[in-house]
GUDO-93649 format. One line per field, with one value per atom (N, C-alpha, C): residue in three letters; atom name; x, y, z. Coordinates in pm, 1 decimal, decimal comma, always signed. Last residue first. Example, Ala and Ser with C-alpha at 12.3 -4.5 7.8 and 13.67 -1.06 7.14 Angstrom:
residues 2
code = c(Ser; Ser; Ser; Ala; Ala; Ala)
site = c(N; CA; C; N; CA; C)
px = c(+1285,0; +1367,0; +1290,0; +1319,0; +1230,0; +1320,0)
py = c(-225,0; -106,0; +3,0; -569,0; -450,0; -330,0)
pz = c(+708,0; +714,0; +787,0; +780,0; +780,0; +780,0)
END
This chain:
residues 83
code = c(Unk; Unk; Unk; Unk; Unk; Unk; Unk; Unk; Unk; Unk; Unk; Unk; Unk; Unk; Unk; Unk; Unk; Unk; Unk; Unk; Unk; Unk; Unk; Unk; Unk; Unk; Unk; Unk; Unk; Unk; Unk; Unk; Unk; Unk; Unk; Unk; Unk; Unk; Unk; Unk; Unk; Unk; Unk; Unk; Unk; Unk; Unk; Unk; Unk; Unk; Unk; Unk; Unk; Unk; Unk; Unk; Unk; Unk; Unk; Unk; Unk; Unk; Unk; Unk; Unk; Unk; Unk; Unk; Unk; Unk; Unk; Unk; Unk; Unk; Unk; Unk; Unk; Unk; Unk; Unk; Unk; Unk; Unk; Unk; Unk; Unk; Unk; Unk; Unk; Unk; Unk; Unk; Unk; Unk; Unk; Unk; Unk; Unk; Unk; Unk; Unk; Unk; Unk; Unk; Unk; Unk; Unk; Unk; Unk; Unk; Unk; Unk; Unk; Unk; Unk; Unk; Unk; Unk; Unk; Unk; Unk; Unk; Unk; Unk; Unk; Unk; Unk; Unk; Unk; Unk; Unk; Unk; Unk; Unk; Unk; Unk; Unk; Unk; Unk; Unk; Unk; Unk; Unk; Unk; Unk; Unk; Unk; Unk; Unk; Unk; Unk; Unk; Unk; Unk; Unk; Unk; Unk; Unk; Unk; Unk; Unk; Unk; Unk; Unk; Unk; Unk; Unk; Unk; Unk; Unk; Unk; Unk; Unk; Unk; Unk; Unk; Unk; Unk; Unk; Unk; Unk; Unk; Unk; Unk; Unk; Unk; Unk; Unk; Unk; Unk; Unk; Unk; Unk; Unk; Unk; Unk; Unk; Unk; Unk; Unk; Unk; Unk; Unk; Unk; Unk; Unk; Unk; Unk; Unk; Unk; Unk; Unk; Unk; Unk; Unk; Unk; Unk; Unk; Unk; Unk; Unk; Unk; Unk; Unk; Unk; Unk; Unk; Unk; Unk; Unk; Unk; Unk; Unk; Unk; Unk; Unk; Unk; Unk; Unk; Unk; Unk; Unk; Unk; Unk; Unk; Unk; Unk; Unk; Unk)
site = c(N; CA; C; N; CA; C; N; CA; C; N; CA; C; N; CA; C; N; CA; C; N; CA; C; N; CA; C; N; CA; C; N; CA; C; N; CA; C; N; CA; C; N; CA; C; N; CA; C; N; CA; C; N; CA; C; N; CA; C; N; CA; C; N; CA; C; N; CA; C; N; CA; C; N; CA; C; N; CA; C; N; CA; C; N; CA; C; N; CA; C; N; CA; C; N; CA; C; N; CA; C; N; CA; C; N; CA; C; N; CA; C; N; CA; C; N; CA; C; N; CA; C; N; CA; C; N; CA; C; N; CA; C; N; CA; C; N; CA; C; N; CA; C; N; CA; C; N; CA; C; N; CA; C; N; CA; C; N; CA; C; N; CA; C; N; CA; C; N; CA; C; N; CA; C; N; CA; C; N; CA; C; N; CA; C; N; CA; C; N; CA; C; N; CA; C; N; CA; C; N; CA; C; N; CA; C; N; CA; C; N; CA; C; N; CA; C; N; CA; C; N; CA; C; N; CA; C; N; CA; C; N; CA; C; N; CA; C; N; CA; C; N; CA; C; N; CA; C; N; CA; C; N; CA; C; N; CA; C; N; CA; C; N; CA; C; N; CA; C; N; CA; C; N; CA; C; N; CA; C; N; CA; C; N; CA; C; N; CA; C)
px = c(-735,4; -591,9; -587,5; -894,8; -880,6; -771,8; -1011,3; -1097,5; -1015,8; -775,4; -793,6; -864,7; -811,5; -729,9; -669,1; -1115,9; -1097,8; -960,8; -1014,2; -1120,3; -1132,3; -902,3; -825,2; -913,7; -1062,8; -928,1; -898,8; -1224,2; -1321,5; -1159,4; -1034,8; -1117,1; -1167,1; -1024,8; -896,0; -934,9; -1265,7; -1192,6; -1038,8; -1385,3; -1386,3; -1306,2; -1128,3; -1132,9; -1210,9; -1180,7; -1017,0; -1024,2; -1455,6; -1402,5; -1290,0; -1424,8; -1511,3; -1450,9; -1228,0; -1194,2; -1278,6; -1410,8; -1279,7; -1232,0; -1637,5; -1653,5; -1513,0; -1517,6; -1552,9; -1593,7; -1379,7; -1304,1; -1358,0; -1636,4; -1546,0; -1417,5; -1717,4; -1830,3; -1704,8; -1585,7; -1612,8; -1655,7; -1567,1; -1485,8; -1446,7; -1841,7; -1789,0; -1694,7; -1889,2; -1910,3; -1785,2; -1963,6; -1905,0; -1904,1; -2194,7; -2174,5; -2121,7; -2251,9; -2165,1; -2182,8; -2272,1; -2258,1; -2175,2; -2236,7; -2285,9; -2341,8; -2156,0; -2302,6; -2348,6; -1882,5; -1999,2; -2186,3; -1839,2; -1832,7; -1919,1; -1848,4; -1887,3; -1872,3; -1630,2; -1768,2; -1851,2; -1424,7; -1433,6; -1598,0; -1397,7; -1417,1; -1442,6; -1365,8; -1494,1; -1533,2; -1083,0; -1205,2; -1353,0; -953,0; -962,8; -1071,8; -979,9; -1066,8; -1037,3; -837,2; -1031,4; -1070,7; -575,3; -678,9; -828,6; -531,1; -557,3; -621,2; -555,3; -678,3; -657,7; -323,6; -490,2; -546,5; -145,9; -164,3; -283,7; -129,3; -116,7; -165,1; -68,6; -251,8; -268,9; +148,3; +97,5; -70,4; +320,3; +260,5; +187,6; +278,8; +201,5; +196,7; +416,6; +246,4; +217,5; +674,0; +608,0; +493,0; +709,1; +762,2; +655,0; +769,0; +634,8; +662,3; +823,0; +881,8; +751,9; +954,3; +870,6; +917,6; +1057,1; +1129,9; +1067,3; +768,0; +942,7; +1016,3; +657,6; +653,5; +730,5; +740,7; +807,4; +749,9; +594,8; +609,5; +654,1; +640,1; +725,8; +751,8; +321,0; +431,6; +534,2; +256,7; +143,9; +315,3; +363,2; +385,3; +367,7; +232,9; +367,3; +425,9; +4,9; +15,7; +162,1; -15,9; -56,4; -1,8; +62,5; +114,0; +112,5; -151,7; -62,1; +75,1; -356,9; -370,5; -277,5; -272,1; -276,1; -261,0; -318,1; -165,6; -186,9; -626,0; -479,7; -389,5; -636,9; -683,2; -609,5; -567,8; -478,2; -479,5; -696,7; -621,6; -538,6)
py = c(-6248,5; -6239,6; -6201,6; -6248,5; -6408,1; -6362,2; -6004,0; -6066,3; -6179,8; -5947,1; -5904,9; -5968,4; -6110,7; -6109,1; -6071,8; -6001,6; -6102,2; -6136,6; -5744,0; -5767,6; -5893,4; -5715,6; -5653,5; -5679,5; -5873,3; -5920,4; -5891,1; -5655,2; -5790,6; -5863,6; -5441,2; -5443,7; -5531,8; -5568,8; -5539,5; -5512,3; -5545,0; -5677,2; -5687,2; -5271,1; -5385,9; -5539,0; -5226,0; -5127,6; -5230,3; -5393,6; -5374,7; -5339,1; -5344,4; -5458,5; -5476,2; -5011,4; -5102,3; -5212,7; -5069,0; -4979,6; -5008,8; -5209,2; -5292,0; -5187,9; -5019,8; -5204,3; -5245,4; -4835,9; -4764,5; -4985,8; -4946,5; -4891,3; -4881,5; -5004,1; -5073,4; -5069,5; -4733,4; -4827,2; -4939,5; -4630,0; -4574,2; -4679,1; -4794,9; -4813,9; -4767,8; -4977,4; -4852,6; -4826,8; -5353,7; -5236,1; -5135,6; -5514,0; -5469,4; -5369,4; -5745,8; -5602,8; -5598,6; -6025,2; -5960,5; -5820,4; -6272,5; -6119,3; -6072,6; -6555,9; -6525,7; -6378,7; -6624,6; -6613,6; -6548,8; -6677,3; -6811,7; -6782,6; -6433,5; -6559,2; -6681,6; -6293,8; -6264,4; -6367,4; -6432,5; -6402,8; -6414,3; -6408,1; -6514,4; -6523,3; -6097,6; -6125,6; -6276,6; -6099,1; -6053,3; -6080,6; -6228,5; -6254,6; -6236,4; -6029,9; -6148,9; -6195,9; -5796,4; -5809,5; -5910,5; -5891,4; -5819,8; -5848,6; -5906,3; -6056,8; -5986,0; -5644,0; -5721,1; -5896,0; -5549,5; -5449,4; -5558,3; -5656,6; -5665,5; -5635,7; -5602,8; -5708,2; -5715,1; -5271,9; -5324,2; -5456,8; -5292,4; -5261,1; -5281,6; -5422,1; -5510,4; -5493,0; -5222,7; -5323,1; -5449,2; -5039,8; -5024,3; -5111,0; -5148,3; -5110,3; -5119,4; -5169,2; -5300,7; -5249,1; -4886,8; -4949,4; -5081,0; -4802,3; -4743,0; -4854,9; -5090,2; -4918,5; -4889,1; -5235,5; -5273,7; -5181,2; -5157,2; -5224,7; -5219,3; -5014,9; -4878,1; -4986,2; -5216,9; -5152,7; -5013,9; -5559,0; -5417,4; -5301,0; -5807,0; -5706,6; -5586,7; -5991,2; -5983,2; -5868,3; -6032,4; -5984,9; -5924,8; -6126,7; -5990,1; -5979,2; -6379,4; -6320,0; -6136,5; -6499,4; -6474,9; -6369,9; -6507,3; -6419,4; -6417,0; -6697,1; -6500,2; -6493,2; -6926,2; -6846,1; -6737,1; -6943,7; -6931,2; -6883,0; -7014,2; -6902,3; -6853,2; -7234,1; -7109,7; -6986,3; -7387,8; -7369,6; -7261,1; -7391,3; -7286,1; -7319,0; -7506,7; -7414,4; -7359,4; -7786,1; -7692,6; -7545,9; -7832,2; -7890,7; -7787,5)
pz = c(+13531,9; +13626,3; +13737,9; +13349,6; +13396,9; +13445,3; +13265,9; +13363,4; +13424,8; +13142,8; +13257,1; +13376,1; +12907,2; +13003,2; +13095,8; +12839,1; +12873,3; +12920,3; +12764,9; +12886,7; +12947,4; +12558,7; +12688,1; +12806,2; +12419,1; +12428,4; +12569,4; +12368,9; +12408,4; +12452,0; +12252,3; +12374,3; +12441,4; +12039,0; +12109,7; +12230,3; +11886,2; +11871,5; +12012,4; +11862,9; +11946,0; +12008,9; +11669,7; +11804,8; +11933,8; +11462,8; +11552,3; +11694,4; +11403,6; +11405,2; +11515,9; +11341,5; +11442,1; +11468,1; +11114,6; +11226,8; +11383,6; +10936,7; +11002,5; +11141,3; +10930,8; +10960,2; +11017,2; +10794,2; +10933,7; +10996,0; +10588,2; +10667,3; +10784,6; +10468,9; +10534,8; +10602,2; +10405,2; +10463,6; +10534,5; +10229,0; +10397,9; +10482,3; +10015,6; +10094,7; +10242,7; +9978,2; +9969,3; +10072,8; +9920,7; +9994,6; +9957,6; +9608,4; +9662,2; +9790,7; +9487,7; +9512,1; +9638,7; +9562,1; +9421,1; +9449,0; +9766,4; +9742,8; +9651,6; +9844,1; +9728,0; +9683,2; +10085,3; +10065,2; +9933,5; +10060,7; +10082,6; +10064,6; +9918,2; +9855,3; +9881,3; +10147,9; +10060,0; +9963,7; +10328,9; +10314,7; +10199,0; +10150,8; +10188,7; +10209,9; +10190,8; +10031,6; +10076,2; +10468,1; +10415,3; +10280,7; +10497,4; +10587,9; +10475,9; +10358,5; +10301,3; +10366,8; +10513,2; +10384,2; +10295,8; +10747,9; +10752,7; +10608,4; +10664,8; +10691,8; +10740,8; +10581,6; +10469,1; +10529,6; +10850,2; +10722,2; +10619,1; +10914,1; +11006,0; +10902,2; +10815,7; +10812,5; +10855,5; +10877,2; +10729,0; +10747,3; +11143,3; +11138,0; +10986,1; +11135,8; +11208,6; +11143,3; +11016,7; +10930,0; +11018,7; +11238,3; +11072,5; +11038,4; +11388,9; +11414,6; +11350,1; +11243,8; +11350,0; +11364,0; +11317,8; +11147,4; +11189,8; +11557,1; +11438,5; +11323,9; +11772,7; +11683,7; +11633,1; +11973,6; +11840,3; +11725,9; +12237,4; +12156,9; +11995,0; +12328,1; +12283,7; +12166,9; +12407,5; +12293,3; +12270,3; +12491,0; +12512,3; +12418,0; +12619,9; +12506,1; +12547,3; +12820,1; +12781,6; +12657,3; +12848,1; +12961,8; +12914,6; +12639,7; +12660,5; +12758,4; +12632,8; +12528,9; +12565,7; +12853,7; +12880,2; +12755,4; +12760,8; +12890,7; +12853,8; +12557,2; +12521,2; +12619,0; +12674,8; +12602,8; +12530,6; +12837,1; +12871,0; +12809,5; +12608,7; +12704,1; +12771,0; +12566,3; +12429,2; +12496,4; +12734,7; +12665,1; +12589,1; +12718,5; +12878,5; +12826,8; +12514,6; +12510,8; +12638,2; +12526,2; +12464,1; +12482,9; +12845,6; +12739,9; +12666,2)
END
C-alpha cells in the first residue's frame, strides 16, 4: 500500500541526491533541524512522563549524537538490505 509508495519514493529521492549540489550551508542546517526535532521529541517525552529535571547538556548531546549516528545506520541498512 502506501508504505512501498513511501519507499519508492526515498529510493528515487536517495538516487537523485547530489551532495557536491547541497553544500555545507544545507548540512548544517539539516543537523540544525535534527538537534531541534531530537529535543522537541524529548521535551514531548518528558512531559508525557512527567520529568521535571532536566538532562546535562553532555548528556544529550552524546543521546542525540548516538540517536543520529544510529538512526542513519539502521536507514543505510535497511535500504540496502531491500536492493
Amino acid at each position: 500500500g502506501s508504505g512501498s509508495q513511501v519507499i519508492d519514493y526515498l529510493d528515487k529521492f536517495i538516487a537523485s541526491l547530489n551532495l557536491k549540489r547541497i553544500g555545507m550551508s544545507a548540512f548544517v542546517g539539516l543537523m540544525v533541524t535534527l538537534i531541534i526535532l531530537l529535543r522537541q521529541i524529548e521535551e514531548a517525552l518528558n512531559r508525557i512522563w512527567m520529568v521535571h529535571e532536566a538532562r546535562a547538556m553532555f548528556t544529550r548531546f552524546i543521546y542525540f549524537w548516538v540517536f543520529l549516528t544510529l538512526g542513519m545506520f539502521t536507514v543505510s541498512i535497511t535500504l540496502g538490505a531491500r536492493t
